[in-house]
LUMTORPA-500353 format. One record per atom (N, C-alpha, C): z negated, y negated, x. Coordinates in pm, whole numbers, plus 32768, in hexadecimal, padded with zeros to 4 digits. Each point is the difference from the previous one (the first is absolute). Example, Ala and Ser with C-alpha at 12.3 -4.5 7.8 and 13.67 -1.06 7.14 Angstrom:
! LUMTORPA-500353
7CF482398527 80007F897FA7 80007F88805A 80487F977FDD 7FFA7F898052 7FB77F937FB3 
END
This chain:
! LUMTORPA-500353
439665149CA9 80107F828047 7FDE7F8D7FA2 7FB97F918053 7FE47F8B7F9A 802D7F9F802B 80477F8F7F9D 80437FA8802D 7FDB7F877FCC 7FC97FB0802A 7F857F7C7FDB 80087FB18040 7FC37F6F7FE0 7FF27F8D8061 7F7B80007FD0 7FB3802B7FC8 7F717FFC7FD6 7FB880478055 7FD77FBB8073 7F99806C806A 7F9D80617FBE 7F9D7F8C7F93 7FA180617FBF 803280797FDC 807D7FFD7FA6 8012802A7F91 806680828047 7FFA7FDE806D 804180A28069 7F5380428020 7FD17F9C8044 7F8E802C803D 7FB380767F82 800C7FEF7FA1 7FAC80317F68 80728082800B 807F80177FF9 804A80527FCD 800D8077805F 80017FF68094 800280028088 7FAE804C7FFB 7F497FC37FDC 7F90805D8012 800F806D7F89 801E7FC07F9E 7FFE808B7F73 8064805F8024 807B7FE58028 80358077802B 7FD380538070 80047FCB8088 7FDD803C8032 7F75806B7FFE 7FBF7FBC7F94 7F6280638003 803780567F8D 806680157FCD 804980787FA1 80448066806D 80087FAC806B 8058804A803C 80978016804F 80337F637FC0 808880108003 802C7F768097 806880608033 80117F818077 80557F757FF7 7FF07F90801E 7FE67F927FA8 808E7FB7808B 80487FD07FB9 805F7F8C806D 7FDA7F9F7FB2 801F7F7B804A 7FF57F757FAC 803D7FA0803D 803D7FA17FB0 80547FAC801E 7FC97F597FC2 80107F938024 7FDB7F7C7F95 80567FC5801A 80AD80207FC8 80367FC47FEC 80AE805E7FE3 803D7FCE7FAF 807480677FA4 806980278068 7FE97FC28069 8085800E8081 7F998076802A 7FAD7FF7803A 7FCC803F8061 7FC080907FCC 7FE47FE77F4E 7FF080867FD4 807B80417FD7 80A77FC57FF6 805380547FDE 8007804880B5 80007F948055 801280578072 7FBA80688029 7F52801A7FE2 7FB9804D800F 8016807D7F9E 80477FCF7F8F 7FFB80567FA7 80A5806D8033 80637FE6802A 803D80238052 7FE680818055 7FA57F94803F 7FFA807B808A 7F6D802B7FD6 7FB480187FCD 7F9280427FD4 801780887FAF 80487FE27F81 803880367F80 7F9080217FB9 7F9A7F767FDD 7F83805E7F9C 8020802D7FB2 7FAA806A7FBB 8022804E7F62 7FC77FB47F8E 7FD37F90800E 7FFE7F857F83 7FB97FA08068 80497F717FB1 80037FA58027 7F7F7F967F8C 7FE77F9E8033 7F927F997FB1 801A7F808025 80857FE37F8F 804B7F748027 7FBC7F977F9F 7FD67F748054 7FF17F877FEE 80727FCC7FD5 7FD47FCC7F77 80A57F987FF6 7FF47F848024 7FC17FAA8012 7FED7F70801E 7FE6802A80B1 80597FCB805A 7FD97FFF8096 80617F8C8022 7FC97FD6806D 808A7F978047 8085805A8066 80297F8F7FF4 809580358059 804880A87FA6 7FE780437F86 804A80617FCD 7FAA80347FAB 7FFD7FDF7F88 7FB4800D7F99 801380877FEC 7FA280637FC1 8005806F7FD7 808980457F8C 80217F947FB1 806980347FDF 805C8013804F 80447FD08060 80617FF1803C 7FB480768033 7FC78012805F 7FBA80AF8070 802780707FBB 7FED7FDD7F55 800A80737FB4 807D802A7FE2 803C7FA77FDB 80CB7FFA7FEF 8010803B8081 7FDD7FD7806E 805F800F806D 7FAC80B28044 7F9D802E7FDD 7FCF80768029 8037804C7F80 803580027F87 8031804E7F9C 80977FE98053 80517FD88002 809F7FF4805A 7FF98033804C 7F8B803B806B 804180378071 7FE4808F7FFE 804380858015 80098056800D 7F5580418038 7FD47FE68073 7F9A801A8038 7F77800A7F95 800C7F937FE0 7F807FDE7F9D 7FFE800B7F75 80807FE47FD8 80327FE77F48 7F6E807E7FB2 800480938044 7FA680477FBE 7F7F7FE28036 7FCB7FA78044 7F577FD68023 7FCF7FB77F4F 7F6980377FB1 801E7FD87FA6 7FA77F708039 80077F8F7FA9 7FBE7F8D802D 7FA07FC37F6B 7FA180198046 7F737FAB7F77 800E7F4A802A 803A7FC47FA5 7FD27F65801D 7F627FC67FD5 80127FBA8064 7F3A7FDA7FE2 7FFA7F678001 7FED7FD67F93 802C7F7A7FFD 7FAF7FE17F78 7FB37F588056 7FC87FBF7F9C 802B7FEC7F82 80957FD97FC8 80787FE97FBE 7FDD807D7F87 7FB87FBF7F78 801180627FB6 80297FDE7F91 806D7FDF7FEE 806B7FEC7FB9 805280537FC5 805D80027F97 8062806C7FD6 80717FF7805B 80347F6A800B 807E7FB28053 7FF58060808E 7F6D8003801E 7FFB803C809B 7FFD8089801A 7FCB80327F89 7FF6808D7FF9 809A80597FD6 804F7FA27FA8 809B80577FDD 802F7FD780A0 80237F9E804B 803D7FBA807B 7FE3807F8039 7F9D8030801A 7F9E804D8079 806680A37FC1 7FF180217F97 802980B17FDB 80807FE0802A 80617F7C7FD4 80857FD08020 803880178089 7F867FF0808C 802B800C8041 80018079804F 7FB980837FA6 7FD680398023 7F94803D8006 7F837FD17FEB 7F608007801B 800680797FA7 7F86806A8036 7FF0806A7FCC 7F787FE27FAF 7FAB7F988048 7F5F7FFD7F82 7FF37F6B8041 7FB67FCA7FA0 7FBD7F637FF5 7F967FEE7FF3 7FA07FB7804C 7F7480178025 7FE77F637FFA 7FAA7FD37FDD 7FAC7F557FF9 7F93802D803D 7FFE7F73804B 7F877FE28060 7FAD7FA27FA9 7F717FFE7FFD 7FE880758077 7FDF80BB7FBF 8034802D804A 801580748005 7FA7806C7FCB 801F805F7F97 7F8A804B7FF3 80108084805B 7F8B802D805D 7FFD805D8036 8035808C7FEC 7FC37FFB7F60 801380A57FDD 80A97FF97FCC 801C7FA07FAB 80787FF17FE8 806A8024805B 801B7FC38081 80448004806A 80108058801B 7F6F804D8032 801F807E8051 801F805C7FAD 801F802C7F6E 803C805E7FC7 80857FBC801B 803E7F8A7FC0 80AA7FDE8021 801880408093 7F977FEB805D 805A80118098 801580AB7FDF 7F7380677FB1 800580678038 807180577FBD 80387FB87F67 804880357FAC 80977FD98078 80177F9B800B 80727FE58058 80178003807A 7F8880718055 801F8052803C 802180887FFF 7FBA80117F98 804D80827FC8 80937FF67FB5 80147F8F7FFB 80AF7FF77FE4 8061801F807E 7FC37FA3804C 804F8003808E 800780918049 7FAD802E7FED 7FD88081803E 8074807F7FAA 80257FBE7F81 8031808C7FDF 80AE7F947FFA 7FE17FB87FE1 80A37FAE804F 800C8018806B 7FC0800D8077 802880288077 8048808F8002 7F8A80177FAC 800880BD802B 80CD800D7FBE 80047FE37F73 804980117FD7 80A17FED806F 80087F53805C 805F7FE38026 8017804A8077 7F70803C8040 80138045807A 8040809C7FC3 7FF0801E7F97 8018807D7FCD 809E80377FD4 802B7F6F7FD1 80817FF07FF3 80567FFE808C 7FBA7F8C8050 804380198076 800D80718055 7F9E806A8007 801180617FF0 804280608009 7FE480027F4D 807B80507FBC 80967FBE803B 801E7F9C8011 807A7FB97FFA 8033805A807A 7F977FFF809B 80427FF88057 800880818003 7FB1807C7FE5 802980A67FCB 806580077FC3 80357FB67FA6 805D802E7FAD 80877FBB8075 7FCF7FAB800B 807C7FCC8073 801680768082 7F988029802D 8021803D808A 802580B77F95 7FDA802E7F8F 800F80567FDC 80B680067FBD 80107F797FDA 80BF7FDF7FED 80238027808E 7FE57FCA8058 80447FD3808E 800980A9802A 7F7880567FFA 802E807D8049 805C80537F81 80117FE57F77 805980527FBC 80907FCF802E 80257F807FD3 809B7FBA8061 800080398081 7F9980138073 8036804D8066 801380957FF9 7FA0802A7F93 801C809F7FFA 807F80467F8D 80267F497FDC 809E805A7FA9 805B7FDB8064 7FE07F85804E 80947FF1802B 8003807080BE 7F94802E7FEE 800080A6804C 804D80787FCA 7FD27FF17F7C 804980627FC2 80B07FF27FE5 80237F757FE2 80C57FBD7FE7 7FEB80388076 7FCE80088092 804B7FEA8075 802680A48015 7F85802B7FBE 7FF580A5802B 807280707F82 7FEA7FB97FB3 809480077F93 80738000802C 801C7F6F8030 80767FBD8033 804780498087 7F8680488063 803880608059 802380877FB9 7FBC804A7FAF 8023803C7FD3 806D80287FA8 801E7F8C7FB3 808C80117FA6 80817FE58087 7FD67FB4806C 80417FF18080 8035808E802C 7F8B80328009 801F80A98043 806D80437FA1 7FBB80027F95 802F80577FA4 80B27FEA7FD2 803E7F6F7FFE 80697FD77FF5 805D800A8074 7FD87FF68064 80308013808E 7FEF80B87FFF 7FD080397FF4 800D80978010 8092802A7F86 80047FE07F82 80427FEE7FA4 80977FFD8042 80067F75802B 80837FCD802F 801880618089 7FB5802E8056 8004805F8075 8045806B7FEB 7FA0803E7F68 805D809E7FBE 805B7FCB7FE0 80367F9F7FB8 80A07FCF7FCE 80407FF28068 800D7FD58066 8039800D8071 7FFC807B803E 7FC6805C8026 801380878019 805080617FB7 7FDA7FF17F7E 803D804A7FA1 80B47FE18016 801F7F848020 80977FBD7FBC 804E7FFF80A6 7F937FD48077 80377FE18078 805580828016 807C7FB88049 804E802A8018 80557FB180B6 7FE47F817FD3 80027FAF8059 7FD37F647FDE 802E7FB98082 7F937F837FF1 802F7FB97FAF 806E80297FC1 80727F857FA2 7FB580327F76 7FD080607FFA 7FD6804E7F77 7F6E7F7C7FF8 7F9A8034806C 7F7F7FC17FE8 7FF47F618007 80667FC1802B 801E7F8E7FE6 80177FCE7F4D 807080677FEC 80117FE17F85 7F8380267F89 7F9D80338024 7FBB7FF67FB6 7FB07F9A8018 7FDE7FD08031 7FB17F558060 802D7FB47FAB 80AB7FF27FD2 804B7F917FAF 7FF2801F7F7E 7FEC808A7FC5 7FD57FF97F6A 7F787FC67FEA 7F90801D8042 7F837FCE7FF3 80397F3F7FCD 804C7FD1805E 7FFE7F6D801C 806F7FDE7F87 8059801B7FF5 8072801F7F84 7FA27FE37F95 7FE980617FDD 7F9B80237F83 7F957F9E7FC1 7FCF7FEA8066 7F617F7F7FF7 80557F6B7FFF 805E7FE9801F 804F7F917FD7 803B803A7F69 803B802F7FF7 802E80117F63 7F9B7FE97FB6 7FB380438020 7F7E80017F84 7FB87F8C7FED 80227FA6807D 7FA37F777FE0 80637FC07FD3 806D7FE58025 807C7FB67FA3 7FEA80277F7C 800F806E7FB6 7FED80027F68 7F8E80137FE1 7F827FD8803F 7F8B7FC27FDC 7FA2807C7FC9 8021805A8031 7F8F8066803A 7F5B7FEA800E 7FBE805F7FC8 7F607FBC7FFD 8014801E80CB 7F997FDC8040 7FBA7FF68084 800F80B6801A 7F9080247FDB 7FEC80838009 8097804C7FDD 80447FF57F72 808380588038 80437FDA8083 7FFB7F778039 803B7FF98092 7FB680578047 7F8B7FEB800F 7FED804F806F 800F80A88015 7FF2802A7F79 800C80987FD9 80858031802C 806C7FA07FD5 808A80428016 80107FF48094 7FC97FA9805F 80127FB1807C 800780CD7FF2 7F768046803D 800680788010 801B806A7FCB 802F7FF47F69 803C805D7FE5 808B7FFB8010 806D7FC77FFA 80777FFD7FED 805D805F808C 7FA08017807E 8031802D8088 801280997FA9 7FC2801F7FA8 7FDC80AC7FCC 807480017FBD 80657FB27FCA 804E800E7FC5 805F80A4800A 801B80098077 805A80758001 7F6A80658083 7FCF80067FD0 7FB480598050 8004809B7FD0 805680057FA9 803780737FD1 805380588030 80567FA58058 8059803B8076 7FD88078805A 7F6F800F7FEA 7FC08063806C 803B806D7FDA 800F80107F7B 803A80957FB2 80777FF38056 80967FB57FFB 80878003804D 80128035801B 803F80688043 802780288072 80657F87805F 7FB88016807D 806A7F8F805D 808680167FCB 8028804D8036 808580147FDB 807C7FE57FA0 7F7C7FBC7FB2 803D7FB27F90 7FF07F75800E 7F5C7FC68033 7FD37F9B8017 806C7FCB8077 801A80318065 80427FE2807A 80A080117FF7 8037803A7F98 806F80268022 805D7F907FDE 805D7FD7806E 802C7F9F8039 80D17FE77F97 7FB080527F92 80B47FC87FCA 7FB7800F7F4D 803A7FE67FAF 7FC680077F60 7FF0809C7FDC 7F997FEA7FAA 7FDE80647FC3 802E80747FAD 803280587FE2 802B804D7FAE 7F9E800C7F93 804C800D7F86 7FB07FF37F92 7F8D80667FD1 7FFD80738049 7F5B80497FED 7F9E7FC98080 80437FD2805B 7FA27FB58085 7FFC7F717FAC 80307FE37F9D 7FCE7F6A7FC2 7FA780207FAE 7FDD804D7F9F 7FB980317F95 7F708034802B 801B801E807D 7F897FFE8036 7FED7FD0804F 802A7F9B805F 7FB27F8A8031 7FA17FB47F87 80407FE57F8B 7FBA7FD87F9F 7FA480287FBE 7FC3807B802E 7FAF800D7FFB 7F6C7FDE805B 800E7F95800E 7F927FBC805B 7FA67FAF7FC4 803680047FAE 7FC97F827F64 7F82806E7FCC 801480757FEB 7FC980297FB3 7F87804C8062 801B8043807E 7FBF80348083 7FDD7FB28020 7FD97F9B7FEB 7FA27F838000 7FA27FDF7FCC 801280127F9C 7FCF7FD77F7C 7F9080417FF2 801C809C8036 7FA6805D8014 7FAB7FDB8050 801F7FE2805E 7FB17FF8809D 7FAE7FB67FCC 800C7F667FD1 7F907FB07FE7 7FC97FFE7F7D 800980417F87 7FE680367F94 7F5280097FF3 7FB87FE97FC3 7F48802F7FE4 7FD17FB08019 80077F868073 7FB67F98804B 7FB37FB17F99 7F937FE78015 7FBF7F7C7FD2 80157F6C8069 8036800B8042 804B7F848061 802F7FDD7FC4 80077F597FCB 80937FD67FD0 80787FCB8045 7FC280298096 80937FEA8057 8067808C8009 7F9B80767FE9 805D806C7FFC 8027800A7F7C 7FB47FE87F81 80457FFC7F8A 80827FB18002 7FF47F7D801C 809F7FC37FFB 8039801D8051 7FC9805D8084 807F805D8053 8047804F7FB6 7FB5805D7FB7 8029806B7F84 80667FC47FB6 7FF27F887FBD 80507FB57F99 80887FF78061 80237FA58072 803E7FDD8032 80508069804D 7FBB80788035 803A80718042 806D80117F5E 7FC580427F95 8059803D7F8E 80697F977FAE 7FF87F867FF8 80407F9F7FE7 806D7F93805B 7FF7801A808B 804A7F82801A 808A8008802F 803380817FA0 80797FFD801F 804E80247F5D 7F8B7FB57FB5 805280087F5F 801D7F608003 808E802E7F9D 80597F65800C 7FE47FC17F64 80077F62801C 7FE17FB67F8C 803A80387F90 807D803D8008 807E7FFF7F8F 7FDD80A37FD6 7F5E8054803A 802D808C7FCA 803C80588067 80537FED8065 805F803D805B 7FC4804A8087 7F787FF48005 7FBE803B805D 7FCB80567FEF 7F9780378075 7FC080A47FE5 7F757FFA8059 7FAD804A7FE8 801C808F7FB4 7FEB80007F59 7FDE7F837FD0 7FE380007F4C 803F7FE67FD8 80717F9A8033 80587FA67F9C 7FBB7FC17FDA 7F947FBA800C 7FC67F957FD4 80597F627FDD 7FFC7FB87FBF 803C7F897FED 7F987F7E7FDB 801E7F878036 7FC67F767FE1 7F74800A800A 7FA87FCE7F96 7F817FEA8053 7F6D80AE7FE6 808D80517FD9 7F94808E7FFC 8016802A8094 80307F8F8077 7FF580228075 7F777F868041 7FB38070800C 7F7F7FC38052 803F7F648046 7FDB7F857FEC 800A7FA08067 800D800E808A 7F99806B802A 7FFB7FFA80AB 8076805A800A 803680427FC8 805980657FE4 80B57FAC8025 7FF27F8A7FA3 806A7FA07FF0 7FFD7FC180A1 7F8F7FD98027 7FFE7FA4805D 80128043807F 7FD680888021 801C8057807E 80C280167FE9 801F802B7F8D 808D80167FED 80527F9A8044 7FF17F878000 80707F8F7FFA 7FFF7FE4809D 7F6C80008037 80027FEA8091 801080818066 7FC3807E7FB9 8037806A8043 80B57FD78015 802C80057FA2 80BB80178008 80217F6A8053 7F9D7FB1800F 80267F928075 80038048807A 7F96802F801A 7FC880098089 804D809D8036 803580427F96 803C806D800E 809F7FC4803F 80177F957FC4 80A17FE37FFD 7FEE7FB680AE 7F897FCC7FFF 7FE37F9F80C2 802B8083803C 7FD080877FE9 7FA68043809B 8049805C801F 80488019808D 801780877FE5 801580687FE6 801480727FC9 7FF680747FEE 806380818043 800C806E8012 802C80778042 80937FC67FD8 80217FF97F4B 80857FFE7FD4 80197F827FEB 7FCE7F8C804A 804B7F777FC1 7FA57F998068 80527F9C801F 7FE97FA18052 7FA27F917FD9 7FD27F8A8074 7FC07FC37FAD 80577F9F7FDB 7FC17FC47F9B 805F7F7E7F9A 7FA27F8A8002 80457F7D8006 7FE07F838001 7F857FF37F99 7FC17F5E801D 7FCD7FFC7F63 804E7FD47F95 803E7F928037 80707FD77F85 802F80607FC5 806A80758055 803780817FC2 7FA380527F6C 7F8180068054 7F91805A7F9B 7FED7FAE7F9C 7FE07F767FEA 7FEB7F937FC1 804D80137F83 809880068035 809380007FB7 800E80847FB7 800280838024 7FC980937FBB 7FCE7FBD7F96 7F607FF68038 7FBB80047F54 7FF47FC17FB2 80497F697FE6 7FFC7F907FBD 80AD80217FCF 804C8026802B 804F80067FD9 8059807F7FF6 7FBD804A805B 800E80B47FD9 809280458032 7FED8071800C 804A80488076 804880817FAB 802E8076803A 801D807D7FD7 7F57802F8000 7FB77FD18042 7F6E8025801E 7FA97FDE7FDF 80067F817F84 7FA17FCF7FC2 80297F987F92 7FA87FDF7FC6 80227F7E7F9A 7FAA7FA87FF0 80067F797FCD 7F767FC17FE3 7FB480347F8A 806680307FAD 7FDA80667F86 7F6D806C801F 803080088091 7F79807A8001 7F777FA2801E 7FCA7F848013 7FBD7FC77FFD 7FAF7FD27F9B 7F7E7FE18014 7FAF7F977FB1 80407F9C8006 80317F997F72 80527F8C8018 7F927F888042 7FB2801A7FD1 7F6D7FA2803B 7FDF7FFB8085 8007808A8023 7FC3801580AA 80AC7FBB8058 806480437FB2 807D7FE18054 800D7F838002 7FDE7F997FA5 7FE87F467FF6 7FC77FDC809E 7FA480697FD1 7F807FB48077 803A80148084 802880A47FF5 804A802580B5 806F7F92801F 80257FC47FB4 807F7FA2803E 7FAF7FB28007 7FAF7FD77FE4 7FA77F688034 7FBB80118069 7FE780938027 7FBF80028085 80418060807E 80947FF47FFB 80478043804A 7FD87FF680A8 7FED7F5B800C 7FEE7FD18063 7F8780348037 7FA9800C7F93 7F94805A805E 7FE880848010 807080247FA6 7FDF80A6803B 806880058081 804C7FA58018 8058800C8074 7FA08038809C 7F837F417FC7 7F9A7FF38073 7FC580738035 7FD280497F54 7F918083801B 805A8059804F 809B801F7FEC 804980828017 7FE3801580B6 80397F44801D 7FF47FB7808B 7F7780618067 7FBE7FA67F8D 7F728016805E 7FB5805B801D 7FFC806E7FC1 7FDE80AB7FD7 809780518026 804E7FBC8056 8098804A8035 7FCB8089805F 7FAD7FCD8042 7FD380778076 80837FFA8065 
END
């Protein structure tokens, strides 16, 4: 494109290009060639600096600022052969500087060298863009093909945890007061563990393991499990053995919800002070999840039921283990976890409430 108020001096540039070959816009005047230059988009420009109404510098400032054009390269062609005019001109941009009048051969190498600029600047920005928008639509289908996979995961650890809790309930059911109460250890449990500040993942692990706690019971015989007055001391010695017929059952797993079933089946009936079984374990050589199934099991044991004993208040159960019975002590507690259970009495009341059946 040529941008002139010099009729001749288009008319001369006009014919030489075009008999090279190249298709020619023209403008005689800096408004009307930034507008042509606009909506045209030549691949080099042949700016006049002296014109009326928008001198070539200004066309040139204002076609380097705008996005569209900034990469069009522009040859100024101007009588003006000066240094003052020639730094002004690279200042504003100008890619080559040409004095009139014009040498033929001169020119047409600047235009042909700085079309071969444009040509591989093009190539380059179209190449990037490109690449940009492949790599964009190639992100976009990996984010949809992982978050296919969380979803296809996410059903699956679904299945797999829900089948889990299904056998724990089969194994232990006895009645609906039983499978309830395992509903309230899941909820028990995942509150404790976030009160004493539990990573994420142990919440959710214990959420499903802690129901396995006594899934050991399968060994029992009813007759012991059911029998409706206290135990005699070889029918106690082996009820207690459920800890350990447990232990078994979920024993080998690479799950770490059945591993801390394992932990929690063989542990959550050893007491802080040493006084429990089946190890005698004492203080913190008792697994955590171990501590934390213990304190709310003997809650939820003291709420519910059973063949040989009625149910009891929460306050009542509250009062047992904080302050201890013929049947318990706070002694047998984590002093840490037992802090916390009195700070959240009120909500294990809610959970006992709401998971009542």
């Amino acid at each position: 494109m040529i941008v002139d108020d010099d009729e001749l001096n288009v008319t001369f540039l006009v014919s030489m290009l075009q008999a090279q070959g190249y298709k020619v816009h023209t403008a005689t005047n800096g408004k009307q060639g930034l507008d042509e230059a606009l909506r045209s988009l030549p691949d080099v420009i042949l700016l006049d600096i002296m014109m009326p109404e928008m001198d070539g510098y200004t066309v040139l400032g204002m076609l380097k600022s705008r996005e569209k054009t900034q990469h069009i390269p522009v040859i100024l062609v101007t009588a003006l052969d000066d240094r003052e005019a020639r730094l002004e001109g690279f200042k504003r941009g100008a890619d080559e500087f040409v004095t009139k009048p014009v040498d033929r051969v001169e020119l047409t190498l600047r235009i042909q060298n700085l079309v071969k600029v444009k040509e591989y600047g093009d190539f380059l920005r179209d190449y990037n863009k490109t690449l940009a928008s492949t790599v964009h639509e190639r992100t976009l289908q990996l984010e949809t093909a992982y978050e296919e996979l969380e979803e296809a995961n996410a059903k699956i650890r679904s299945a797999y945890l829900d089948t889990i809790y299904r056998l724990t309930v089969a194994a232990e059911y006895k009645d609906e007061a039983t499978a309830n109460h395992l509903r309230r250890m899941s909820f028990y449990t995942q509150l404790i563990a976030q009160e004493i500040a539990m990573p994420r993942e142990f919440m959710d692990i214990i959420f499903y393991a802690a129901p396995m706690h006594d899934i050991g019971k399968i060994g029992i015989p009813d007759a012991i499990l059911l029998k409706p007055a206290k135990l005699s001391t070889e029918e106690f010695e082996l009820a207690k053995t459920h800890t350990t017929i447990g232990a078994k059952i979920l024993q080998g797993s690479e799950s770490e919800v059945l591993r801390m079933a394992e932990r929690i089946a063989l542990s959550h009936h050893e007491k802080w002070d040493g006084s429990g079984y089946p190890m005698k374990l004492s203080g913190t050589d008792i697994p955590i999840e171990g501590r934390i199934v213990t304190i709310i099991d003997q809650y939820d044991s003291l709420r519910s039921k059973r063949p040989y004993k009625s149910e009891l208040s929460h306050d009542t159960a509250i009062g047992i283990i904080t302050e201890g019975d013929e049947r318990t002590v706070p002694g047998h507690f984590d002093p840490d976890i037992l802090r916390v259970f009195k700070g959240i009495a009120s909500d294990l009341e809610r959970i006992y409430e709401e998971h009542k059946g």
